[in-house]
C-alpha positions as CSV (number, residue, x, y, z in Angstrom):
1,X,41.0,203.9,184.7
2,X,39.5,200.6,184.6
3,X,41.9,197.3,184.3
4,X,40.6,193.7,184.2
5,X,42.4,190.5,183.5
6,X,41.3,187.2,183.3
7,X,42.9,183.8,184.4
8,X,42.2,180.1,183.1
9,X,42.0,178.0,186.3
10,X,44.4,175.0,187.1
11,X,43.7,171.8,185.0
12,X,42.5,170.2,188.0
13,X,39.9,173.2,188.5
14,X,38.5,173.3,184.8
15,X,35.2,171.3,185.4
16,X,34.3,173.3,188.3
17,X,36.0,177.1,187.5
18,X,35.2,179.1,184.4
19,X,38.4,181.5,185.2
20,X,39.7,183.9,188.0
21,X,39.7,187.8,187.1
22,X,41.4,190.8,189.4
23,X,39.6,193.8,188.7
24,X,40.9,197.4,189.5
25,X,40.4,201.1,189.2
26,X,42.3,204.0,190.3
27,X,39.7,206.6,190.5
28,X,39.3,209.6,193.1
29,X,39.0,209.3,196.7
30,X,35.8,211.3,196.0
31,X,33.9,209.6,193.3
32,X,31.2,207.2,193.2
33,X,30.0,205.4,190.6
34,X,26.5,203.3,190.9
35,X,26.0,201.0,187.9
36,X,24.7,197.6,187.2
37,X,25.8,193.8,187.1
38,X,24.4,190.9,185.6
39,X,26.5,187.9,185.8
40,X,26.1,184.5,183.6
41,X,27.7,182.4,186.4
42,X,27.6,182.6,190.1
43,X,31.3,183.7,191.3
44,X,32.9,184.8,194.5
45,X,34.4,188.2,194.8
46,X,37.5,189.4,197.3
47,X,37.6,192.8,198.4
48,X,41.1,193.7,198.5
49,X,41.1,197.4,198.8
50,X,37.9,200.2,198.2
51,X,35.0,200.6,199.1
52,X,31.9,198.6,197.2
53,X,28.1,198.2,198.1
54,X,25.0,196.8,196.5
55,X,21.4,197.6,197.0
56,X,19.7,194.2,198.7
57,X,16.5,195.6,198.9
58,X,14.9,199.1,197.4
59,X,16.7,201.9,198.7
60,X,19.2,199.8,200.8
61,X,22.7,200.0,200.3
62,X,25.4,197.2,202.1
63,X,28.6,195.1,201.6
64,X,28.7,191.7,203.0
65,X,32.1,191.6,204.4
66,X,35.9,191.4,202.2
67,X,34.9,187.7,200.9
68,X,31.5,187.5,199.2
69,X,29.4,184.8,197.3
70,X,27.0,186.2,194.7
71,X,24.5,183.8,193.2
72,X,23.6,183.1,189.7
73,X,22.2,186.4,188.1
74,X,18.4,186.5,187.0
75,X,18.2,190.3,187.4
76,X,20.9,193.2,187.4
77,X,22.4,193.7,191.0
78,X,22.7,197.4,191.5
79,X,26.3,198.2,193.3
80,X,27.9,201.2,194.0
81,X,31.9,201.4,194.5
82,X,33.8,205.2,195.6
83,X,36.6,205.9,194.9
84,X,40.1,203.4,194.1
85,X,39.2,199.6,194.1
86,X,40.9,196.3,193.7
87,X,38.9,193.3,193.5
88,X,40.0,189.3,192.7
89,X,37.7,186.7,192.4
90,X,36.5,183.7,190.6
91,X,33.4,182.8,188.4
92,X,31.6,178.8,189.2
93,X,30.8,176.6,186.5
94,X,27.4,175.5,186.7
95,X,28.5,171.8,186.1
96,X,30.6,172.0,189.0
97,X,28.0,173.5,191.4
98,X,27.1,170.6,193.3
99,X,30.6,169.8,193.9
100,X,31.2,173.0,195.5
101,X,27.9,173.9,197.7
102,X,25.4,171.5,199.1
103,X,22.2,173.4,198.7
104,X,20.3,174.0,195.3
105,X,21.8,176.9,193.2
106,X,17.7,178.4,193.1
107,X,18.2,179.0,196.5
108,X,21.3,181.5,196.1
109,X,19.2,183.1,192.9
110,X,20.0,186.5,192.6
111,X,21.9,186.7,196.6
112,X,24.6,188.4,198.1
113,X,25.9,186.9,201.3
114,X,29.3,186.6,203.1
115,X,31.0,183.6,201.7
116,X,31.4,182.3,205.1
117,X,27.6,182.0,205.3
118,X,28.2,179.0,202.3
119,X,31.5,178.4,203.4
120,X,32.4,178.8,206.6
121,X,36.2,178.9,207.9
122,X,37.2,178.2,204.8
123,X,36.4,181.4,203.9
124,X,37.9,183.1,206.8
125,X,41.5,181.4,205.7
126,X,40.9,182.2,201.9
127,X,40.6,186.0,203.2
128,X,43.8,185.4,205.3
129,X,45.6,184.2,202.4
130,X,44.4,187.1,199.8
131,X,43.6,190.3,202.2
132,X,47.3,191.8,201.7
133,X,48.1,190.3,198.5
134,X,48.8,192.6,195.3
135,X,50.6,190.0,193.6
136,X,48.1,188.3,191.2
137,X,49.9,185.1,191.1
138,X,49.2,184.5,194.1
139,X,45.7,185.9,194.5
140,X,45.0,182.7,192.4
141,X,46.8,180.4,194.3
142,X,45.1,182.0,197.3
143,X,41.8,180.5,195.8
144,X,42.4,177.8,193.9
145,X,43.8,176.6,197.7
146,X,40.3,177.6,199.0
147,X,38.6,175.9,195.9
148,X,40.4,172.6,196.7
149,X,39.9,172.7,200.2
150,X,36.0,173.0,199.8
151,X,36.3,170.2,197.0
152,X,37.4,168.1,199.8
153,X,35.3,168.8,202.7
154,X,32.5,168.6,200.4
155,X,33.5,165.2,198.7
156,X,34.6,166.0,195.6
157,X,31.5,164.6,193.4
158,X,32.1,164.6,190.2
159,X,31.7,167.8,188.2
160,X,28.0,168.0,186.0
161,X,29.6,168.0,182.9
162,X,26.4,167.7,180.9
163,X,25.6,171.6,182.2
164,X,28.4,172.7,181.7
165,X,27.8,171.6,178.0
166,X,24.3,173.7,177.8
167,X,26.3,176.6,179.3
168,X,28.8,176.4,176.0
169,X,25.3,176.1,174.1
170,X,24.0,179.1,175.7
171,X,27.2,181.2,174.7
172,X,27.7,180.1,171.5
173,X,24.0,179.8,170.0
174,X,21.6,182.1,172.2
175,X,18.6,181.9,169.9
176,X,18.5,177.8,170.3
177,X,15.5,176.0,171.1
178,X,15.4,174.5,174.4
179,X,14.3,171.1,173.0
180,X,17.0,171.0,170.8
181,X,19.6,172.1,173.4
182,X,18.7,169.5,175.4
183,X,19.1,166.7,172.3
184,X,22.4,168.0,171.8
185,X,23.6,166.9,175.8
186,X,21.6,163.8,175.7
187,X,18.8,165.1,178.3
188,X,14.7,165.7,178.1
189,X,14.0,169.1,178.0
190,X,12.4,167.7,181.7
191,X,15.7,166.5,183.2
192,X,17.3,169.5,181.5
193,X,14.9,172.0,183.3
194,X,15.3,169.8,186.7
195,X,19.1,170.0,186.5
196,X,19.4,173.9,185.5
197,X,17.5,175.1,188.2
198,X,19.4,172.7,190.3
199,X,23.1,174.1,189.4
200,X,21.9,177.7,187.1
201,X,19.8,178.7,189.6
202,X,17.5,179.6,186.2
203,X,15.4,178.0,184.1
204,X,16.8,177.0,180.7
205,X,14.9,179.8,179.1
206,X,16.2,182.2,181.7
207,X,19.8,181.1,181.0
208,X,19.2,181.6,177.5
209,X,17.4,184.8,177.6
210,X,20.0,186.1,179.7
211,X,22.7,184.9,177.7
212,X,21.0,186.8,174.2
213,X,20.7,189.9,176.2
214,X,24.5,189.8,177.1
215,X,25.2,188.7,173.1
216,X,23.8,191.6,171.9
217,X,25.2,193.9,175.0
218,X,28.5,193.1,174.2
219,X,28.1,193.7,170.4
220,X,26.6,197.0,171.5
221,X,29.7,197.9,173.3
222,X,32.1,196.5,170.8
223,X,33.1,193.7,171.9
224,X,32.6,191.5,169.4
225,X,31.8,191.6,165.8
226,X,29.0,189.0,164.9
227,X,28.7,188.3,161.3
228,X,25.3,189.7,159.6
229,X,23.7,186.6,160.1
230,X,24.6,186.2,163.4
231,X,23.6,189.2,164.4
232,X,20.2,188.8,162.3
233,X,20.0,186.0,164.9
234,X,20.4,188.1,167.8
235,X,17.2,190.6,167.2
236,X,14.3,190.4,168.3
237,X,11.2,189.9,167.1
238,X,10.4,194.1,167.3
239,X,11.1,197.2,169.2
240,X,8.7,196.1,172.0
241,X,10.1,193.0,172.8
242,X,14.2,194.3,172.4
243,X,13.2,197.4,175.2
244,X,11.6,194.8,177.5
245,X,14.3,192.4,177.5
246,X,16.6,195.6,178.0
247,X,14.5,196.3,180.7
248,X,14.5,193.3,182.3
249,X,18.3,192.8,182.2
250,X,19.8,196.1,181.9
251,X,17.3,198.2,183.7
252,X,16.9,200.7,180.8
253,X,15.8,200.8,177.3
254,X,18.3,199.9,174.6
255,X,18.4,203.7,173.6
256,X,19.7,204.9,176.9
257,X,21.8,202.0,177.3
258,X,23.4,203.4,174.2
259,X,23.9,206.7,176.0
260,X,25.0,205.6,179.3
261,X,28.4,205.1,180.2
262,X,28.5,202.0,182.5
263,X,31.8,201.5,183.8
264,X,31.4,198.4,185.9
265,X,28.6,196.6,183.8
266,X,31.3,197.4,180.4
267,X,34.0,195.8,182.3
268,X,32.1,192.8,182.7
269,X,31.2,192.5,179.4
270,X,34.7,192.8,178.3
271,X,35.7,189.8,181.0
272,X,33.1,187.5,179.1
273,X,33.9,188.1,175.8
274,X,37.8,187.5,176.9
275,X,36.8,184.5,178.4
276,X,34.0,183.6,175.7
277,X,37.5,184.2,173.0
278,X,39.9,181.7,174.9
279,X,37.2,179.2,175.8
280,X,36.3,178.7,172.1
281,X,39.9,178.5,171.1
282,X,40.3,176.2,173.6
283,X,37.1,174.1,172.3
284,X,38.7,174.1,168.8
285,X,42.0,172.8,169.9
286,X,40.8,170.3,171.8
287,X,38.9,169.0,168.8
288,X,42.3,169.3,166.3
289,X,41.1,172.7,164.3
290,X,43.3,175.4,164.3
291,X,42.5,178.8,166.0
């Protein structure tokens, strides 16, 4: 069995953090399961208990120690994970990348290092803090303390908010055009495409290609339930174009994806559109309309 819960960060973490998540599974000592992950954001995962690996190269399977830093997602990571598993982490807003790492998000594009590589001590104490910890209050307050403390070595500059607004536009309106996206934030589609690659990893198409992949994934799995128009929205322009993209991002056409049982990539799926759910209320609140 399969449990995932999400977490808003800390006020003080909101520009920077999308949420926190602890993800576990109580499966047998003996199983494996190898599936596929494809992540909007780049996020930092602890290894509390189990046993998980990714294939770095064709054919290669390897961790990258209890704390690890994956970077932004243009193609699925294959992992593998046997048997029981517990795993915390936290997902990075784009806005606040530059607050939080001092090289160029394209350079971490589709990466899976030790944290400490990025990080160094700091993540050696957050792994002190979290490695024995089942409680998840404190799993968070385990990072948030590492967050904070790389917020100061770094220098705490101030938070991107402008991506961080083309990341809501992504989410909510996948079919946008670029142009467009970038009149709504108040950028050229130039200084848009500079400043995505800079704290995506991705180019604005990318990020949005990705994004109508994971809109129409998630309706696939039930997720969500997008209106007739909306989902009108989300198709493609014909069969050929929907199995590349599902191709591309999913590593399958969208018939087997229909038929395969995908544990790990499901899971994620279900983490965004929980956190896709509480961001948009949160969105319409701040604005004074009800939920």
């Amino acid at each position: 069995m399969l449990l995932s819960r999400n977490y808003p960060p800390s006020p003080e973490l909101e520009p920077y953090i999308v949420r926190h998540y602890v993800f576990a599974a109580e499966l047998p000592e003996d199983l494996t399961l190898e599936d596929r992950l494809l992540s909007e954001t780049a996020f930092v995962r602890i290894l509390i208990r189990g046993d998980w690996q990714a294939e770095i190269a064709p054919g290669y399977w390897a961790g990258a120690g209890p704390v690890v830093f994956f970077g932004p997602n243009e193609l699925p990571l294959r992992v593998r994970v046997k048997g029981p598993f517990t795993v915390a982490g936290f997902a990075i807003h784009p806005g606040g990348w530059k607050s939080l790492f001092d090289r160029s998000a394209r350079d971490y594009a589709d990466q899976m290092i030790p944290l400490a590589a990025a990080w160094g001590n700091i993540a050696d104490r957050l792994w002190a803090e979290a490695q024995n910890e089942t409680d998840d209050a404190r799993l968070i307050a385990a990072m948030e303390h590492a967050i904070l403390a790389r917020l100061a070595w770094i220098g705490v500059r101030a938070p991107d908010t402008r991506m961080n607004e083309f990341a809501e536009i992504a989410r909510a309106d996948s079919t946008i055009r670029i142009d467009d996206a970038a009149a709504k934030i108040g950028l050229s589609v130039r200084q848009l495409e500079r400043r995505c690659l800079a704290t995506f990893g991705l180019s604005p198409k990318a990020v949005l290609r990705r994004s109508r992949f994971l809109d129409m994934a998630t309706a696939m799995r039930g997720f969500s339930s997008p209106s007739e128009e909306e989902l009108a929205a989300l198709r493609y322009f014909d069969q050929s174009h929907l199995t590349r993209e599902f191709k591309r991002f999913a590593g399958m056409t969208p018939r087997a994806f229909e038929r395969t049982t995908t544990p790990l990539f499901t899971a994620g799926l279900n983490l965004r559109s929980q956190a896709f759910a509480r961001s948009t209320a949160d969105f319409r609140l701040k604005d004074g309309m009800p939920r």
